[in-house]
N, C-alpha and C positions, 0 to 999 in steps of 0.2 A: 319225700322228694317227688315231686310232680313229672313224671316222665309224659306227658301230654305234651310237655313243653320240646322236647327231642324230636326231630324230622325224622317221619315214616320209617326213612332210609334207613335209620341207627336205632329206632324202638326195640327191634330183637336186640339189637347189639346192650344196649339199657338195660334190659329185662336181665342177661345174662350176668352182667356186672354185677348190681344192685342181687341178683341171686347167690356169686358168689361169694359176696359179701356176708349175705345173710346164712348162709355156712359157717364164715370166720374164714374161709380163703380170701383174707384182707392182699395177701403180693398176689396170687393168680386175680383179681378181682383188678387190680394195678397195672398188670399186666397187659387186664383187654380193653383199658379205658381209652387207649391211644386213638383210637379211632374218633370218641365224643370228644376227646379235647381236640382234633384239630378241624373237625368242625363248627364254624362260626355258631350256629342256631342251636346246636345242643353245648355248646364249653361252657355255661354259665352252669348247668348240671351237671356236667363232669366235674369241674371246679370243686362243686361241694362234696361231689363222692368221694376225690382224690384227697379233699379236705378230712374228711371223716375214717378213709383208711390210711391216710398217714398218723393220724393220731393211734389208729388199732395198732401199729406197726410201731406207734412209741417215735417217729422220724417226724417232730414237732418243730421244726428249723423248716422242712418241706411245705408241713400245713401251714404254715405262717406265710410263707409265699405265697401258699395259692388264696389263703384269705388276702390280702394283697392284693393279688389279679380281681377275685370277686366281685370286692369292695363296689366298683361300678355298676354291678346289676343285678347285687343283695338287696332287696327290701326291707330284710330283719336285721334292723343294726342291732338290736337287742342280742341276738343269735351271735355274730360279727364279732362285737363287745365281749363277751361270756368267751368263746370260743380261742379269739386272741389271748384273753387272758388266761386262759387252762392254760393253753403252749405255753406262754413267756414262762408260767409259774413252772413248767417241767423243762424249759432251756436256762432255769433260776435266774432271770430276768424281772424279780418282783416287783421294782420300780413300772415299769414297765405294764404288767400286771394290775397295779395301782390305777395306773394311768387310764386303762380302756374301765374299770369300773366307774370311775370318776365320769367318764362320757356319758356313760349308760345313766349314771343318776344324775349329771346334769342335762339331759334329754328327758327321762324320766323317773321322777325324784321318789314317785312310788311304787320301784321296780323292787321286791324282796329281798329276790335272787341277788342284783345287785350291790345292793348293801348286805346282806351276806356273805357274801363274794368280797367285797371291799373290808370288811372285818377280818375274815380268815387272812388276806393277805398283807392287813396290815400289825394284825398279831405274830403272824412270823418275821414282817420284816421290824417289830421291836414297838411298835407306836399302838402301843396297850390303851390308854386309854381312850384315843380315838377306834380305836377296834370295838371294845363293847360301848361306843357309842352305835357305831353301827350294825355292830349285831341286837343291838337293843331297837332299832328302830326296824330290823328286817323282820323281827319276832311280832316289834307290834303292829304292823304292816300284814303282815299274814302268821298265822298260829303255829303253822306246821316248822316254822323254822325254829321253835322249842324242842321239838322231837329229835332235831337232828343234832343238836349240842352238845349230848351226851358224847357222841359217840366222833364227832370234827376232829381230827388228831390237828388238822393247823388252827385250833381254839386251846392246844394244850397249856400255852406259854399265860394262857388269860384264865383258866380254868379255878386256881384259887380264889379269885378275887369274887368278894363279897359280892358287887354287883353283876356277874357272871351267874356265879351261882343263884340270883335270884331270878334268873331268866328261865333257868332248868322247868320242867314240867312237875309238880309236886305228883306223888306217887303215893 
């Protein structure tokens, strides 16, 4: 997070937040952000801290709002995409979930994560074979998402299946 972009005035105030964060005092960290959010020139980086410790805090109905507010003056739709769809998946929202991956790879169709992301949530929500369609193209798209297969607990429900298994990293 770029705190360059914060007015003079609130850089300490920045520093402290973004520290007590980096502690894991994610509510005192919540706490002193009141000041960058009602400031016009720094709320765009408030935004994404309040975004970041409401997810630490598990209160993913909150970060969904303030992704929300963001939206206007996020750059990283990639980040945006991903991020809405963590939350949905923990306010079990998975349609929903579905939905911002689908953005992401109809923007950018050789986004990994993405279609990883778009697998995992379509193997929980029952549509198996379009799931290791998509984790078969995030694998072959980048290698390291073989590694992580093993261990995906929302690839459980696809984990039998012949062509699952031959995604795995031979040992």
């Amino acid at each position: 997070m770029d705190i360059a972009k914060v007015p003079k005035s609130l850089a300490r105030r920045a520093i402290e937040v973004v520290g007590w964060m980096e502690l894991g005092c994610a509510e005192h960290a919540l706490e002193k952000l009141e000041p960058l959010l009602e400031t016009p020139g720094s709320r765009p980086f408030a935004l994404k801290l309040r975004i970041q410790l409401c997810i630490d805090l598990h209160r993913y109905d909150d970060a969904l709002a303030a992704l929300d507010e963001i939206r206007p003056f996020e750059d990283d739709l990639a980040w945006l995409d991903l991020t809405e769809a963590w939350c949905h998946k923990r306010t079990d929202a998975l349609p929903k979930s579905i939905q911002c991956m689908e953005r992401l790879i109809d923007r950018s169709g050789r986004c990994a994560i993405g279609h990883f992301n778009l697998g995992c949530y379509l193997a929980l929500s029952g549509a198996y074979d379009r799931a290791i369609e998509e984790v078969t193209i995030a694998c072959g798209l980048d290698e390291k998402f073989r590694e992580l297969l093993a261990d995906e607990r929302d690839l459980d429900s696809v984990r039998d299946d012949v062509r699952f298994r031959q995604l795995l990293p031979r040992r």
